[in-house]
N, C-alpha and C positions, 0 to 999 in steps of 0.2 A: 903112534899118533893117530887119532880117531881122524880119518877122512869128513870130507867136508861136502864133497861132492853132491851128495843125497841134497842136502842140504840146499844148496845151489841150485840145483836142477830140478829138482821135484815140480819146483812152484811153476816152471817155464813147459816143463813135460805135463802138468796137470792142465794149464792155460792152454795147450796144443791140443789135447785132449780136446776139449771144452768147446773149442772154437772148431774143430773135428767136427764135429756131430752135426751142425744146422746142414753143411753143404750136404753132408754124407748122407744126412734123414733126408734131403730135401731130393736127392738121386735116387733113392729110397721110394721114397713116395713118387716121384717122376714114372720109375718104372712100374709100380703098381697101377698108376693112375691111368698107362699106355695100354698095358698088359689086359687090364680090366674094361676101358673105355674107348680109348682113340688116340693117335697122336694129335688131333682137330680138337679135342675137346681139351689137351695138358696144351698146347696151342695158343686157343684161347686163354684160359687162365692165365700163363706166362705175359701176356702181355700187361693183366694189371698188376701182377706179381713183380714186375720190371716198374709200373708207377709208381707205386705204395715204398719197396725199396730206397727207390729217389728220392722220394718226398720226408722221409724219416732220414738220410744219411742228412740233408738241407736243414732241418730242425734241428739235429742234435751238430752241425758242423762246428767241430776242431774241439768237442765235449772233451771226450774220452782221455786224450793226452793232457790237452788242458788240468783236467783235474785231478789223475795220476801223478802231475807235477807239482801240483798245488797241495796235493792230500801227503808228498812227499818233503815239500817245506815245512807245515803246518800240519802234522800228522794229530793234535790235539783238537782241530776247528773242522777235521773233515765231515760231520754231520751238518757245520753251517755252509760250509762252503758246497756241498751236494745238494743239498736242498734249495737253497739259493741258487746254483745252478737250474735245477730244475722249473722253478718259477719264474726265471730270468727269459727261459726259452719257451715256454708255453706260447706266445704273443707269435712264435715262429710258425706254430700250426696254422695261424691262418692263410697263407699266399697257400698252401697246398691243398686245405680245405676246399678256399675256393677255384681253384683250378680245377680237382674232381667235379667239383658241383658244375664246371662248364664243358669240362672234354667228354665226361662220361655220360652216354644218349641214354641208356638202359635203367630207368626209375628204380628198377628191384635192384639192379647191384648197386645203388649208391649206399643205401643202408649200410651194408655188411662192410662197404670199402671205408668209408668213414668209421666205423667199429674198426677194423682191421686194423689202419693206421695210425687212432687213439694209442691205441694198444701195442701197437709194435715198436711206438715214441716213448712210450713208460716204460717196456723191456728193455729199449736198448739205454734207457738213463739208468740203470740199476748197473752195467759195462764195470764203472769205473770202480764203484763201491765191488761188488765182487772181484775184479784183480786186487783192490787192495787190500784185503782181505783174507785171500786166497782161500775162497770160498767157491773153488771152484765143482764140487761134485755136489753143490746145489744148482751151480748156473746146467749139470750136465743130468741132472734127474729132471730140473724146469724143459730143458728141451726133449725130454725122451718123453715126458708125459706132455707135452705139444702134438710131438710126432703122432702119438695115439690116440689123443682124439681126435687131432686129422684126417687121418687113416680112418680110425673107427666110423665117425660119421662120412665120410666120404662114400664106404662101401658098404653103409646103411641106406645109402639110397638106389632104388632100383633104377631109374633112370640117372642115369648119372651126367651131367651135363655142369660147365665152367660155371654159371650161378652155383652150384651145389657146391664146388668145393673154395670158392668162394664166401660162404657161409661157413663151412667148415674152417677154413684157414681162421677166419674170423674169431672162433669159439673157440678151437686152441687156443689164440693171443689172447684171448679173455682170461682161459685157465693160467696159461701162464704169469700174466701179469698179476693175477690175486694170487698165486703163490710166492711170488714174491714181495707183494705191501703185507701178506703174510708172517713172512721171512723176517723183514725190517719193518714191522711193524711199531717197535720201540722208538725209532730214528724219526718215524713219521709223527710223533708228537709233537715235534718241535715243528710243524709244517708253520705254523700260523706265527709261531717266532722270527721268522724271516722273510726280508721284506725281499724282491728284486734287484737288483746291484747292475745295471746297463754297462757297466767300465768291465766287466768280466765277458762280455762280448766281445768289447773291444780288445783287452786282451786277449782274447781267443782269437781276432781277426784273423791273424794269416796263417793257421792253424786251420781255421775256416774256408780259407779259399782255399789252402792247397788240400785240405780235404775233395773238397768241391773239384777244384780241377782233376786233383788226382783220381775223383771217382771216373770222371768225363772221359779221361783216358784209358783208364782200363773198363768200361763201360759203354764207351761211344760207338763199339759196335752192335753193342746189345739195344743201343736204341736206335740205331738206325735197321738191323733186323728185325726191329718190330714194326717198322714203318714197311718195310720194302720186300720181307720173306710172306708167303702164305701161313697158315696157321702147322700144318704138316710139317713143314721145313722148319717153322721156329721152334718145334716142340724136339725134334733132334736137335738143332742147334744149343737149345738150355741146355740138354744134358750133357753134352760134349763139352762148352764154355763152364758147368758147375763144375765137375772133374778139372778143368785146366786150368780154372780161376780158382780150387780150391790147392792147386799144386803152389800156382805161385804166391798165395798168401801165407803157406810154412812159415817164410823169414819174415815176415811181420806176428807172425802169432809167435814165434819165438823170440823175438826183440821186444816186444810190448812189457814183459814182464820184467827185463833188467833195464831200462830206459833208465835208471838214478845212475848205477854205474858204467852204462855205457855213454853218457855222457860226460862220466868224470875222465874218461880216455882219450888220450892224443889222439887230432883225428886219424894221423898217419897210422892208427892202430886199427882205426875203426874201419878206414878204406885197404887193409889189409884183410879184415874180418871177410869184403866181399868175396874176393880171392880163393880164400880156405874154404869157401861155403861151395862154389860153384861145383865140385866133385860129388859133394853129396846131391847136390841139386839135381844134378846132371841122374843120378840112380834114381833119387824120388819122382822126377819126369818120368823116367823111363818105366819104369814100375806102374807108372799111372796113368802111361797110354795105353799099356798093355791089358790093364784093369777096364780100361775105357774099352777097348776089342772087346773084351769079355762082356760088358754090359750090353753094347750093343745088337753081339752077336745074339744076346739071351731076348730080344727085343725084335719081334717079328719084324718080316718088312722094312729093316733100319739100313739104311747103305748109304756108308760114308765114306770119301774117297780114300786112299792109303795120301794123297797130297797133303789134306788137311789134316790129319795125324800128324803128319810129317812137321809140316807147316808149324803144329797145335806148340809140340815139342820145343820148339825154337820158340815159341809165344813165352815158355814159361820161364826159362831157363836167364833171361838178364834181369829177374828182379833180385835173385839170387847173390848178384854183384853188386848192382848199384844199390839196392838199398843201403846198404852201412854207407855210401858215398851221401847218399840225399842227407843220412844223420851225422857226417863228417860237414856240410855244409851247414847245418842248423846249428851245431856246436859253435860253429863260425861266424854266428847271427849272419848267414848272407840266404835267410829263408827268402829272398825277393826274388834269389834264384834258379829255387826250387819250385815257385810260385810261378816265373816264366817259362823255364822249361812245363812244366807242367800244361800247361795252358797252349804251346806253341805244338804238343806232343797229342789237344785233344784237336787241335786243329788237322795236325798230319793225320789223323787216325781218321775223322771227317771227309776229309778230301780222299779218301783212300777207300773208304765206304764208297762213296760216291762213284767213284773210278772201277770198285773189282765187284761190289755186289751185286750192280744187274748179269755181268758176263759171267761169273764166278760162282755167284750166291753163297752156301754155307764159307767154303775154301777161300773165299774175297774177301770176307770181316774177318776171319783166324790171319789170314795173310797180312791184312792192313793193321792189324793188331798187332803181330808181330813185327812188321815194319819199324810198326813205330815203336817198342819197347828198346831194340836196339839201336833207333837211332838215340833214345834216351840214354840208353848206357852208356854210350859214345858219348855223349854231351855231359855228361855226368863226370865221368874221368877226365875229361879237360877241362871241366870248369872246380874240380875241388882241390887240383894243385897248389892254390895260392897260400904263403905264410899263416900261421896258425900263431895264438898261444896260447903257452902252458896253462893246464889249469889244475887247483887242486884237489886233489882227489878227496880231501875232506873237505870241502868248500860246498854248502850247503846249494840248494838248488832253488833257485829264484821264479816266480811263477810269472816274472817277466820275462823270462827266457823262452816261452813257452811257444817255439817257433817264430 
């Protein structure tokens, strides 16, 4: 009997791939940017590199699944339903636009940052069309030739200073986004066929907040170290958070691509999945502080305590379990409780900022981070006990469902 496995697995190993590569270029490029310049100048940059971030996950909030689930109902409408998505959220650019235009004092970086963020709004709406499609060693040639004009024009300038690669970061998302209207350029005919549809918001709403909260959470130390580290301490800090933040997002780049049938699954199936996961987790952790020593040690001048490793490890290690619980709750329609934990988890991590990062600094936000991820696991395992029911596994997937 021909195994099926390949089959199965390719499209999740290729999406892991895929989703690989930004944090890896992006540690990639960190350490050249060190090696070649300063840790004060990758520093600088990180702090608008943490705004532009923001302000694009807030525009595209609760897209991606949304429309994964929708392209999986209606697999015949998904050029209207993408598109229409995409003209529905345009209108979302502006609260970020104008927030740059007042936080940021420096006239020459507004240019590039407004390009930057156009641009990195258009990448990340093409997400959902490449999973579904599984079209993923275009999503992973669009990102290596990012990396490289990044890189290239970066270390084409003799003085090198955070405007420069700020300009640079800019002109990647340039190349990249016309590689892909490129790509799908067929699909974009139909731009002007479709009007806005405001009720796909709505249904996206709590898909949207718990994006949003859930970024605040695994995030909220990242903005409070930009407020409250020097430019020196944030630029090790990125690279240590990219490596630990790219560990624990494994089990959602691995989940994103069977989300049809892992919601046809008992949740008691799926709150088992966290369970089985946590062994391997526990290896790809470990593996990945050690790769961490390694980068760092290659990185002059770099000294981070053996706590915050420590510390980092136990940061990564409960997304591993609770996420199948969070999608054991959403199968359950009780997203309201995912949405408050979420949101109760960005507050702990806040108050926890506040408390360990002047005493503490880098080792205080890993620490409050980690705090809070386990108080989340805990709250997550008590609260997804409640009766379930069956559902059918051929029972088509409703884009009302859609957290």
């Amino acid at each position: 009997m021909k195994h099926r496995w390949p089959q199965r697995w390719m499209p999740m190993l290729w999406n892991a791939l895929r989703n690989a590569i930004p944090p890896a270029a992006g540690l990639i490029s960190s350490v050249v940017i060190i090696r070649t310049a300063s840790l004060e100048v990758w520093g600088n940059y990180a702090r608008y590199l943490i705004v532009i971030h923001f302000g694009v996950t807030f525009a595209n909030w609760g897209s991606r699944l949304y429309l994964l689930r929708a392209f999986s109902d209606q697999p015949q409408r998904w050029q209207e339903l993408w598109l229409t998505n995409i003209k529905t959220r345009l209108p979302l650019l502006i609260l970020p636009i104008a927030l740059m235009c007042t936080v940021v004092q420096a006239n020459d970086a507004l240019p590039p940052l407004l390009l930057w963020f156009v641009c990195l709004f258009g990448i990340h709406a093409f997400e959902p069309a490449i999973i579904f499609h599984h079209r993923y060693i275009l999503g992973i040639l669009n990102d290596l030739a990012g990396t490289a004009v990044f890189l290239g024009l970066s270390l084409w300038s003799s003085e090198m200073q955070h405007i420069h690669l700020i300009w640079a970061t800019c002109m990647a998302a340039l190349c990249r986004l016309i590689i892909l209207l490129i790509a799908w350029r067929n699909t974009f005919r139909l731009w002007f066929r479709v009007i806005a549809q405001w009720n796909q918001l709505k249904h996206a709403w709590a898909l949207a907040m718990q994006n949003i909260s859930g970024l605040l959470v695994s995030k909220m130390d990242t903005y409070s170290v930009a407020v409250l580290l020097p430019p020196s301490e944030l630029g090790v800090y990125h690279i240590v958070m990219n490596v630990l933040s790219f560990l624990q997002a494994l089990p959602e780049f691995a989940i994103s691509t069977q989300l049809k049938n892992l919601y046809r699954l008992q949740a008691s199936h799926i709150r088992r999945m966290g369970l089985q996961s946590l062994f391997a987790g526990s290896l790809l952790t470990a593996l990945g502080v050690v790769c961490l020593i390694g980068i760092l040690w290659f990185i002059e001048d770099t000294r981070v305590p053996i706590t915050a490793l420590a510390v980092g490890f136990l940061f990564v290690l409960p997304m591993y379990v609770y996420l199948p619980y969070v999608h054991a709750l959403l199968k359950q329609h009780k997203s309201i409780i995912v949405l408050r934990l979420s949101l109760i988890g960005a507050l702990v991590n806040l108050t926890g900022n506040i408390l360990f990062i002047p005493s503490l600094g880098l080792t205080g936000a890993i620490a409050s981070a980690a705090l809070t991820q386990w108080l989340l696991l805990g709250a997550y395992v008590l609260q997804s006990g409640a009766p379930e029911q069956s559902v059918d596994r051929n029972t088509p997937l409703s884009e009302h469902e859609a957290i």
